[in-house]
C-alpha positions in Angstrom: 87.2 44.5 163.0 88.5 48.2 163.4 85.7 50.8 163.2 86.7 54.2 161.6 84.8 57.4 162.5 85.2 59.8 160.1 84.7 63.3 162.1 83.8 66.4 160.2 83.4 69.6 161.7 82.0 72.5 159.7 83.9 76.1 160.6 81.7 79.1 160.6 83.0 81.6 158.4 84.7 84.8 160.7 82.7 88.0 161.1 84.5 91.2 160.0 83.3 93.6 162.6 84.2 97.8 162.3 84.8 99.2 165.8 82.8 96.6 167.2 80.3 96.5 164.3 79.6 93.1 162.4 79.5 94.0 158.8 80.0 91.2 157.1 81.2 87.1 156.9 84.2 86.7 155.0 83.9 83.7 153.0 86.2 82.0 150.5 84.4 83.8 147.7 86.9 86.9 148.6 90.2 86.6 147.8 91.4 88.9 150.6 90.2 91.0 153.1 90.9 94.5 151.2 88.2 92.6 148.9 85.9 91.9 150.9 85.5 95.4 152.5 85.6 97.0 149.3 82.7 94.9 148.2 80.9 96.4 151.5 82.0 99.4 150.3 84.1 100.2 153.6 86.2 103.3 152.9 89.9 102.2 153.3 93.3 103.3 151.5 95.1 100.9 149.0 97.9 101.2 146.6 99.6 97.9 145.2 97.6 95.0 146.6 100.9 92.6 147.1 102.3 93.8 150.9 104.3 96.2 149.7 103.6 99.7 150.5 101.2 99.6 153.8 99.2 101.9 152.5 96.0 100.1 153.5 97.7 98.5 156.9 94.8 98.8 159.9 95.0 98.1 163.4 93.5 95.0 164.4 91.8 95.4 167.6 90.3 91.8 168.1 91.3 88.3 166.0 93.6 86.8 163.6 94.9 87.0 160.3 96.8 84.8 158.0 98.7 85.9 154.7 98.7 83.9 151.7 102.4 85.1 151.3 105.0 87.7 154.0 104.1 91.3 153.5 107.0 93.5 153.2 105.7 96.4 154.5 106.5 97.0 158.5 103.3 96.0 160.9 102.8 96.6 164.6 101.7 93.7 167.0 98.0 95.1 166.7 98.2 95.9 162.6 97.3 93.8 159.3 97.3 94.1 155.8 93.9 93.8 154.3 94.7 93.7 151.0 97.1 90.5 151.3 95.3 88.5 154.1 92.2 86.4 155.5 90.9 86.7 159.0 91.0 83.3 160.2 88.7 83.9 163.5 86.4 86.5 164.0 87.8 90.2 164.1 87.3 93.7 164.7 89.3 96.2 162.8 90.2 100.0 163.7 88.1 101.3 160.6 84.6 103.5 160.2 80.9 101.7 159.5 79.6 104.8 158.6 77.8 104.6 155.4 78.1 100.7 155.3 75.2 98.1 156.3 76.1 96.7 159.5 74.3 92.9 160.4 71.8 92.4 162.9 70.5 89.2 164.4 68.3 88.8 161.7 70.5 89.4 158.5 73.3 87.1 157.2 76.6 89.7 156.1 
């Protein structure tokens, strides 16, 4: 008689952190990152949403990011595209918390 385990493991969504400030926990209910910090009104630069233009690229101090397709636009080692990927561990991007609620111990983003 063979025994099958089935093994589930349950990934904790990744913390967006701002200079080293958590602000949120992206979840799949964002369909990229540029969305996601928009709806924590973060204040960052966007123009076509699709990889094209840069205009919103951000250097990515700490992490990873995957993109649901290639971005055109040219990116640095240590840059992303918010508005055409999804952090896939926790990460810490180049951008200002002022103005936005960051999370303490106590808080869920």
């Amino acid at each position: 008689m063979q025994v099958s385990l089935l093994i589930l493991t349950f990934n904790k969504p990744p913390i967006v952190s701002l200079q080293g400030q958590p602000v949120l926990l992206y979840t799949q209910q964002h369909n990229s990152l540029l969305a996601a910090l928009e709806f924590k009104r973060v204040r960052i630069f966007s123009e076509c949403r699709n990889g094209f233009c840069g205009a919103c690229k951000t250097k990515l101090i700490s992490g990873q990011v995957k993109y649901k397709f290639e971005p055109i636009a040219t990116l640095a080692a240590d840059e992303c595209l918010p508005c055409c990927c999804q952090p896939v561990t926790d990460i810490n991007l180049d951008l200002s918390a002022d103005g936005v609620d960051v999370v303490t111990n106590k808080q869920t983003a």
